[in-house]
C-alpha positions in Angstrom: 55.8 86.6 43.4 56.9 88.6 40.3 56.1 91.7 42.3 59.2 90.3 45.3 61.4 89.3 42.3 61.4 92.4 40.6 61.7 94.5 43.9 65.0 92.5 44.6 66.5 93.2 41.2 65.8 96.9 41.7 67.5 97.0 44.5 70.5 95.4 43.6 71.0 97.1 40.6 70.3 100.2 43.1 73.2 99.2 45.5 75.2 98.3 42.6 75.2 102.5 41.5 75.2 103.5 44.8 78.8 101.4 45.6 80.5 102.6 41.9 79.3 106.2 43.0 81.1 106.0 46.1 83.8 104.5 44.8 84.3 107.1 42.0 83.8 109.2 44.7 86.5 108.7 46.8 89.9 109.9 46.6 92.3 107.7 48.9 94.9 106.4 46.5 96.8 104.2 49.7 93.7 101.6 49.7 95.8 98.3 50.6 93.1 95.1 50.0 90.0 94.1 48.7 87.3 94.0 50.9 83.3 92.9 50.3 81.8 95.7 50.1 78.1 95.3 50.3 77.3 99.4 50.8 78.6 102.1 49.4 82.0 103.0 51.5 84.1 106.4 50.3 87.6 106.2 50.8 89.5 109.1 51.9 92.9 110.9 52.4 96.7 111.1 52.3 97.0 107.8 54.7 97.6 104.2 54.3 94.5 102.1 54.5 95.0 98.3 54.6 92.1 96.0 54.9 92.0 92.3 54.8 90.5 90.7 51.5 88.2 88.8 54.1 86.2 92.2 55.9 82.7 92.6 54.8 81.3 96.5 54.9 78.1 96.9 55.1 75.2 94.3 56.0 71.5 94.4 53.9 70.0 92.8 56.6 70.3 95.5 59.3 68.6 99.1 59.1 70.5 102.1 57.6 71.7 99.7 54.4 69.8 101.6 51.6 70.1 105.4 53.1 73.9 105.7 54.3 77.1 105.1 53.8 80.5 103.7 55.4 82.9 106.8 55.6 86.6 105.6 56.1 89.3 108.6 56.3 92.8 108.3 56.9 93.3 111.9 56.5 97.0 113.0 57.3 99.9 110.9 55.1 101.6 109.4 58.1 97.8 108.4 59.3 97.0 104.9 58.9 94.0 102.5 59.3 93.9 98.8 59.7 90.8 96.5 59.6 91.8 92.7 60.4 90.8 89.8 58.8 87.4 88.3 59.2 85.7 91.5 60.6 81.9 92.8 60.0 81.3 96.3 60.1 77.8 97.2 59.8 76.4 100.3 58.2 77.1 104.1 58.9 80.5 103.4 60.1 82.8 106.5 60.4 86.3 105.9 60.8 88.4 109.2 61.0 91.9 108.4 61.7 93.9 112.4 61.7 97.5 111.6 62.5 98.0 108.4 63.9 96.5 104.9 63.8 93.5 103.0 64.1 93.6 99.3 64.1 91.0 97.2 64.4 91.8 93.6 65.2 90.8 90.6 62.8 87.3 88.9 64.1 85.7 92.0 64.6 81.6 92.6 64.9 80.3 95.7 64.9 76.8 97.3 64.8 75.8 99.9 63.0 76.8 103.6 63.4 80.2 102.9 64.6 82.5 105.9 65.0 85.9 105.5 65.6 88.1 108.5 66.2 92.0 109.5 67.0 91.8 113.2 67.6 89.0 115.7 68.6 90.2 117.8 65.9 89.6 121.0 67.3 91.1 122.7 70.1 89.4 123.2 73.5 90.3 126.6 74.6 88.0 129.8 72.5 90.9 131.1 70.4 92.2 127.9 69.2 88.7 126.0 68.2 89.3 126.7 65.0 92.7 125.5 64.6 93.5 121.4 63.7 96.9 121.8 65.3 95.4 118.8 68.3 96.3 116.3 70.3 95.9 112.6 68.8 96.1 109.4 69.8 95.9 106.2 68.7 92.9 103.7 68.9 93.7 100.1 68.9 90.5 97.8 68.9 92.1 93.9 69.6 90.7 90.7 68.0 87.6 89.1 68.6 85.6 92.5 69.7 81.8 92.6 69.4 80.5 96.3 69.4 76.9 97.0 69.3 75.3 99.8 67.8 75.6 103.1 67.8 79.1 102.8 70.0 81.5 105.8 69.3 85.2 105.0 70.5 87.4 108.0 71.1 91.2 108.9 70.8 93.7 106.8 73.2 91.6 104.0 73.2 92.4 100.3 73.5 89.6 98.0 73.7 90.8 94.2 74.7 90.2 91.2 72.7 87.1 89.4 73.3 85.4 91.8 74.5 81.9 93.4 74.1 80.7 97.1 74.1 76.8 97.6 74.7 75.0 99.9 72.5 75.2 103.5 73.0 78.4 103.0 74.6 80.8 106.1 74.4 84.0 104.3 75.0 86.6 107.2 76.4 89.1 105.0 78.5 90.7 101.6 77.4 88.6 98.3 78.2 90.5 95.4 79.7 90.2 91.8 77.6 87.5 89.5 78.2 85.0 92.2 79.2 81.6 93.7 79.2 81.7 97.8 79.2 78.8 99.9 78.8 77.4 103.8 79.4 78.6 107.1 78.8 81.7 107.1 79.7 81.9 103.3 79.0 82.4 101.1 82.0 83.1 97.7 82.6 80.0 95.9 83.8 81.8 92.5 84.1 83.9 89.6 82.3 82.3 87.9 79.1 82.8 84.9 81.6 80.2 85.3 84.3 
């Protein structure tokens, strides 16, 4: 019993460091809200950031909570990033927002190892790879989305409200509301009402 107790405490005074790292760590200065933050999440660049007072980051029931990190980025200063009110993002998320916008509706469940991106951030052709001078485009995720794990959503995406995107999904082409999507590229299976 003293053995459990004392583990717990360790742990939470563990966490604890690990969150004030991160936070001394990052270097976003455009963080709008105050968020529960339950694992350590670094804030970065020139963007706005603006989450609701009533998103939880990080879960320490679900693998991956003592060993990573949440990584949120708006990195250009007209790049912004949105998370709505009431949403659970589990942990490893990566949220890299280059030039545009990401906005994730309120409501929204997700799994861990979420990556959400607006650009590919290198160019395709072999003398341009190196260059950041790409193509982005906005991701909009609506409200009420449940994503499972390990689910990367690319640039241009809209994923409709209510619906769900299976794990491993690799969502390249906008979801329709009320549905089921799944694969690489993501497809939709059928409606969250069948």
């Amino acid at each position: 019993m003293l053995r459990r107790v004392l583990a717990k405490l360790i742990l939470k005074y563990f966490q604890c460091i690990r969150i004030f790292i991160s936070k001394a760590l990052s270097t976003n200065n455009n963080l709008i809200g105050k968020p529960n933050i339950l694992q350590p999440v670094i804030f970065e660049g020139l963007g706005k950031i603006v989450i609701d007072d009533t998103v939880t980051l990080g879960y320490p029931t679900s693998p991956l909570f003592y060993d990573t990190s949440i990584y949120i980025e708006a990195r250009g200063k007209d790049s912004s990033i949105k998370i709505g009110k009431n949403s659970y993002i589990n942990n490893g998320a990566r949220i890299v927002c280059d030039k545009t916008s990401i906005t994730l509706g309120s409501d929204l469940f997700a799994g861990i190892n979420l990556e959400i991106m607006d650009s590919n951030f290198h160019g395709i052709h072999p003398d341009k790879r190196r260059e950041n001078d790409t193509n982005c485009l906005p991701v909009v995720i609506e409200n009420n989305v449940f994503i499972g794990n390990n689910v990367r959503v690319l640039k241009g995406v809209t994923i409709g409200k209510n619906s769900v995107i299976a794990n491993s999904s690799v969502v390249v082409k906008s979801i329709p509301p009320d549905s089921i999507a799944g694969g690489n590229p993501a497809k939709v299976i059928k409606t969250v009402y069948e």
